[in-house]
C-alpha positions as CSV (number, residue, x, y, z in Angstrom):
1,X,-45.0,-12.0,-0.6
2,X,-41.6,-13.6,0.1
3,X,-39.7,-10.7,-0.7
4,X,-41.8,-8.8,1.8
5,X,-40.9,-11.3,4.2
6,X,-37.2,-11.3,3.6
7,X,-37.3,-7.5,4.0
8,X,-39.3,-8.4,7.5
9,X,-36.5,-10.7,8.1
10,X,-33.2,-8.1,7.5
11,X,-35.5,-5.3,9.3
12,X,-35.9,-7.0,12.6
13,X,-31.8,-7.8,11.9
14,X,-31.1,-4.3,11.8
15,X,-32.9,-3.3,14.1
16,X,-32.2,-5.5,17.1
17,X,-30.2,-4.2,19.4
18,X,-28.2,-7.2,20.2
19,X,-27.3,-8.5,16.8
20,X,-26.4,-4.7,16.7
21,X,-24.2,-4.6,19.7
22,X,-22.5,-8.2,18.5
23,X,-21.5,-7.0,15.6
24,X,-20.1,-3.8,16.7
25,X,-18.4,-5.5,19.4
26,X,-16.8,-7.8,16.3
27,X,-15.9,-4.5,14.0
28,X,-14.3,-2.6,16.9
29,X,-12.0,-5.3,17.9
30,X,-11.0,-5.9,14.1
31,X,-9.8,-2.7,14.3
32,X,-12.9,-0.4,12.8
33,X,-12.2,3.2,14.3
34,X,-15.5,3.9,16.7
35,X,-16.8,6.9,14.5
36,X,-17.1,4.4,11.4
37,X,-18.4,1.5,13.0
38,X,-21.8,2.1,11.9
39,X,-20.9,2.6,8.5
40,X,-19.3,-0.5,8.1
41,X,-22.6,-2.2,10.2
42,X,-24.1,-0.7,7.2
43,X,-21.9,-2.3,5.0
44,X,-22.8,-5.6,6.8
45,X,-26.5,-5.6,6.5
46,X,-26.0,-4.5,2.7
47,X,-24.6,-7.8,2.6
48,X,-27.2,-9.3,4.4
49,X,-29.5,-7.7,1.8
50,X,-27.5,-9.3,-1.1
51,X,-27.6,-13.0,0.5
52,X,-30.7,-12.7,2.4
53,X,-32.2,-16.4,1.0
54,X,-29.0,-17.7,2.7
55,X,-28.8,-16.2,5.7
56,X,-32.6,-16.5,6.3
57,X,-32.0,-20.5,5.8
58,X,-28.4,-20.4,8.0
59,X,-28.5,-22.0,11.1
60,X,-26.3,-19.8,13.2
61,X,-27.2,-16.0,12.0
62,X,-25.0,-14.6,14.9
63,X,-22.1,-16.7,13.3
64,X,-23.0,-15.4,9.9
65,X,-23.2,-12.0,11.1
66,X,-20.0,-12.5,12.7
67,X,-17.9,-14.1,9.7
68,X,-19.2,-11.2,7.6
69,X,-18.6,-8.1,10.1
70,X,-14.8,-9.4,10.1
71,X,-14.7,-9.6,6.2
72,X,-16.3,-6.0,5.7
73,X,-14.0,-5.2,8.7
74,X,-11.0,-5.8,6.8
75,X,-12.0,-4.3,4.0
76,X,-12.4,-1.7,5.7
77,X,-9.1,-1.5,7.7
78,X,-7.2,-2.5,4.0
79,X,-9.2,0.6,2.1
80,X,-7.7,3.4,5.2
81,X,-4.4,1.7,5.0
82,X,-4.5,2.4,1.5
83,X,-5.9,5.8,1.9
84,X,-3.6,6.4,4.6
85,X,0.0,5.4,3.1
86,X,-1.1,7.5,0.2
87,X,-2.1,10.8,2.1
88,X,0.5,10.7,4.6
89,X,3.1,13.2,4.5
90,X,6.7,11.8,3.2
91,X,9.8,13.2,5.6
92,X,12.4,14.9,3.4
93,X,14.8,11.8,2.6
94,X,12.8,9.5,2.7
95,X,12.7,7.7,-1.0
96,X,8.8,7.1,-2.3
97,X,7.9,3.5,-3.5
98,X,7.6,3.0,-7.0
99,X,3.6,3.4,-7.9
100,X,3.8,0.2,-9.8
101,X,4.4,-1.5,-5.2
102,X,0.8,0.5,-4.9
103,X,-0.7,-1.3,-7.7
104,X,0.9,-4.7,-7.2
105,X,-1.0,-4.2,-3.5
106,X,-4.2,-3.8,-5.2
107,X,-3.9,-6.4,-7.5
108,X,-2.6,-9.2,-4.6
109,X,-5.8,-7.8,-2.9
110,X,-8.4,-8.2,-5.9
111,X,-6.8,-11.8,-6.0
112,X,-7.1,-12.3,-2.7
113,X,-10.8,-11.3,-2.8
114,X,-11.3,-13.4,-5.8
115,X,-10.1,-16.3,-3.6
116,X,-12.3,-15.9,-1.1
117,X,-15.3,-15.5,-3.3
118,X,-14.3,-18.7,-4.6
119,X,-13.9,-21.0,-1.6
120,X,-17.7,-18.7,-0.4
121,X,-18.9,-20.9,-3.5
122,X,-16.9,-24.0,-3.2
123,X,-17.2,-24.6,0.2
124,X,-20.1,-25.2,3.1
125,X,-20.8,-22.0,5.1
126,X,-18.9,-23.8,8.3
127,X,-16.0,-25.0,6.6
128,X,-15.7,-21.0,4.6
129,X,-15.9,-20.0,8.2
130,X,-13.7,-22.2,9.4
131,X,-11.1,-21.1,6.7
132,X,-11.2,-17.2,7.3
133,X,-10.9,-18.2,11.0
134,X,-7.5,-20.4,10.8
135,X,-6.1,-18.8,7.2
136,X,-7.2,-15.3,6.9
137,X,-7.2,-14.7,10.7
138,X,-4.4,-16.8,11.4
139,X,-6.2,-17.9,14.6
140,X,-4.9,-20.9,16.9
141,X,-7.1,-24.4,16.9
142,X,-7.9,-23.3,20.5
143,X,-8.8,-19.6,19.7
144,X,-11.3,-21.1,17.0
145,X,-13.0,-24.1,19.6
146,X,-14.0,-20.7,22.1
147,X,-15.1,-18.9,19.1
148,X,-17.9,-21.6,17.7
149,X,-18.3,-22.9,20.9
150,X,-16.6,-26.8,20.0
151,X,-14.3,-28.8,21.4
152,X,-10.5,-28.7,20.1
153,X,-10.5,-31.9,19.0
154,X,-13.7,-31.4,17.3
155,X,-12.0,-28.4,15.1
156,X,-8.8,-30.4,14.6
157,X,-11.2,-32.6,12.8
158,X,-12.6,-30.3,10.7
159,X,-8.8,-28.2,10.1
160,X,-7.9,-31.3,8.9
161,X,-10.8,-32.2,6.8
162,X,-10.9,-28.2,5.7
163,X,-6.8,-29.1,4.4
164,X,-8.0,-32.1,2.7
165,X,-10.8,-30.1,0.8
166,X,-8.5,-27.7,0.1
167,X,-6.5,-29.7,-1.6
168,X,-9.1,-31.2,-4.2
169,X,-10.1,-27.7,-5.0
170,X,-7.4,-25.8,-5.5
C-alpha cells in the first residue's frame, strides 16, 4: 500500500501543471534548449522516483524540485558541451587538444559528481541546497535570500555555519 501511495504522490507531481511550469521555468533559465526541456523534466521526476521517501517527507517540495531541475540541468548543459566540442567541425590550422584534456574533463566531472553525492549524504537537505546555491552556482548572499525567500542576514548565518560544516567534513 505505501508504494501505491508514493506512486499517487510522484503522479499528481508530474502531473500538475504548476510544479510543471516551475520547473521548466528553472531548466530553461539554466540554459536547457526549449525542445529538450521536457526530457530533462523527465530526468527530474526519475529522480523524484528514486528519492520519493524523501521528497514525500521534505518540507519545501517546490525547493526540492528546484535544487534538483538545476542539477539535472547541468548535467544536461555539461553532456551537449561535451557532445558539442567533440562534433564540431575543427578550422584548418587550428591544433586539436590532446584526447587525454577530454578525458581529464570527464574525470574532474565524475569527481565533481562524487562530491556532490557526498555532501547530498553528509549534509541536511537546506544546507546541500544552500551549498549548490553559493558554490556550484556561485550565487551572491543576496541572490540566495530572494531565492528561499530569507533575510540576508539570515543566509550569512547559515553561509557561515555551511563553511564551518565544511570544514569538519572535508
Amino acid at each position: 500500500m505505501r508504494a501505491h501511495r508514493n506512486d499517487d504522490f510522484i503522479s499528481e507531481i508530474y502531473s500538475d501543471a504548476r510544479i510543471r511550469a516551475i520547473v521548466s521555468n528553472v531548466l530553461l533559465y539554466k540554459g536547457v534548449r526549449k525542445q529538450d526541456v521536457e526530457d530533462c523534466f523527465e530526468d527530474v521526476i526519475a529522480v523524484a522516483l528514486n528519492k520519493d521517501e524523501e521528497l514525500s517527507k521534505h518540507p519545501n517540495i517546490h525547493a526540492w524540485l528546484t535544487l534538483t531541475a538545476r542539477n539535472v540541468a547541468d548535467k544536461y548543459l555539461a553532456k551537449q558541451s561535451l557532445i558539442e566540442s567533440n562534433t564540431a567541425e575543427i578550422p584548418e590550422g587550428v591544433e586539436v587538444a590532446a584526447p587525454e584534456k577530454f578525458e581529464e574533463k570527464i574525470e574532474f566531472a565524475e569527481r565533481e559528481r562524487e562530491l556532490l553525492d557526498f555532501l547530498k549524504s553528509n549534509l541536511t537537505w537546506s544546507d546541500y541546497e544552500l551549498y549548490t546555491l553559493k558554490i556550484v552556482e556561485s550565487r551572491s548572499n543576496a541572490e540566495i535570500a530572494t531565492l528561499l525567500n530569507k533575510k540576508q542576514e539570515t543566509i550569512n548565518k547559515r553561509v557561515t555555519r555551511l563553511k564551518e560544516k565544511l570544514r569538519n567534513i572535508l
